[in-house]
C-alpha positions in Angstrom: 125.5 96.4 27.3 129.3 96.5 26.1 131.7 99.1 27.4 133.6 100.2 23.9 135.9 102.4 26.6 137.4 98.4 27.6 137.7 100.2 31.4 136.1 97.3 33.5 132.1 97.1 34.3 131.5 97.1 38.0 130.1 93.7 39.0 127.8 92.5 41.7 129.9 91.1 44.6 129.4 87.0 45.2 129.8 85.0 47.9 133.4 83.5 47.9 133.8 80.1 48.8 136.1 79.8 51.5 140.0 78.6 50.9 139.3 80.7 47.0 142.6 82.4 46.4 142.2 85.9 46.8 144.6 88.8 44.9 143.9 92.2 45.0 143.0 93.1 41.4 144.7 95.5 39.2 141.9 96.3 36.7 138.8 96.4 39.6 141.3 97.8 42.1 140.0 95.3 44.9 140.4 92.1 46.6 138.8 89.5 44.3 139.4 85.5 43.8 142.2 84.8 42.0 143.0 82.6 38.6 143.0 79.0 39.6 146.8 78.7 37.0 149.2 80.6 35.5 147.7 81.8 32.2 150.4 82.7 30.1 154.3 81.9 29.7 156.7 83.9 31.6 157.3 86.5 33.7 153.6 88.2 32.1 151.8 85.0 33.4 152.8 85.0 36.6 152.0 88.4 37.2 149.0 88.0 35.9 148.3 85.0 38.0 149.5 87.1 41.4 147.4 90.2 40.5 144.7 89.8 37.9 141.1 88.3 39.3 138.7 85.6 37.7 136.5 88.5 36.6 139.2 90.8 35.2 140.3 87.9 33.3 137.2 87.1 31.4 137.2 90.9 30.6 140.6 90.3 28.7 139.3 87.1 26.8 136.2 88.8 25.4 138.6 91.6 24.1 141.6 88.9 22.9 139.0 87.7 20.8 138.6 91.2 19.5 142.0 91.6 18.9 142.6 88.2 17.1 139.9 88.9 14.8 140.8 92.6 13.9 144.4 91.7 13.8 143.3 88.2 12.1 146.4 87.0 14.8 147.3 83.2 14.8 147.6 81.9 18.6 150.0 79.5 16.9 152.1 81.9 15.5 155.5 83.2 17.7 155.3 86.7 16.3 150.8 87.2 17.1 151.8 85.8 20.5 154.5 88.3 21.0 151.5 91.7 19.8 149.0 89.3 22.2 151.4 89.5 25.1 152.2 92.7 24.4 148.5 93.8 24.0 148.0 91.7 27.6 150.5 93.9 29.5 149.0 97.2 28.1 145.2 95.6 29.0 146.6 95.1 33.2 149.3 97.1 33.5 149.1 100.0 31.2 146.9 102.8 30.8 144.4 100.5 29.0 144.5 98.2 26.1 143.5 100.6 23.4 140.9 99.7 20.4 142.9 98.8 17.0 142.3 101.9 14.7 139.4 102.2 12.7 137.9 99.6 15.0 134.1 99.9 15.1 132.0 98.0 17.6 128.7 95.6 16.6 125.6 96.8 17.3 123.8 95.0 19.9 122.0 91.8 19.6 118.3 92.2 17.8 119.5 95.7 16.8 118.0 97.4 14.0 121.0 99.8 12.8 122.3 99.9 9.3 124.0 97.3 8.2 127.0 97.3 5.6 125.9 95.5 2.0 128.2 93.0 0.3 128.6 93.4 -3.1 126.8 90.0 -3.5 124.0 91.4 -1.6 121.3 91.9 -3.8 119.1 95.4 -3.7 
């Protein structure tokens, strides 16, 4: 089930293969394997890289996805990188990346909840 509060979902621990880089995680508050890379330019990337997990990570590309769809950001574009980098040091080093306003989340897969019409949408 989704957490619309984006404050991470406690995970079952795996076994970590041994020689896996380890950090101790910002958003799970433990020691978990690392990023394999730097994931983003700059100073922001490497701090990322030295204190954000695998896990914590795939947490912030679900909800970049969110954010370049409610936003309708271009990843190619300077200034959407700049509110996506921005957004990325809020999400791991802020108090929480927040939910864009007016933001409403999808109902679960196979739900039956009331959906919006189009005006094409016949009655």
């Amino acid at each position: 089930m989704a957490n619309d509060s984006c404050e991470p979902t406690p995970i079952p621990s795996e076994p970590v293969k041994p020689g896996t880089r380890m950090v101790h995680c910002v958003k799970f508050d433990k020691e978990m394997p690392g990023l394999d890379r730097v994931p983003w330019k700059g100073e922001l990337g490497q701090r990322v890289y030295e204190k954000v997990s695998k896990e914590a990570w795939k947490l912030w590309v679900e909800y970049s996805k969110m954010l370049m769809n409610e936003y309708r950001l271009n990843p190619l574009d300077p200034n959407s990188q700049k509110i996506m980098g921005e957004q990325m040091e809020q999400f791991f080093f802020g108090e929480g990346a927040k939910l864009p306003e007016g933001y409403v989340a999808p109902k679960a897969k196979g739900s039956t909840g009331p959906r919006l019409r189009s005006a094409a949408t016949p009655r």
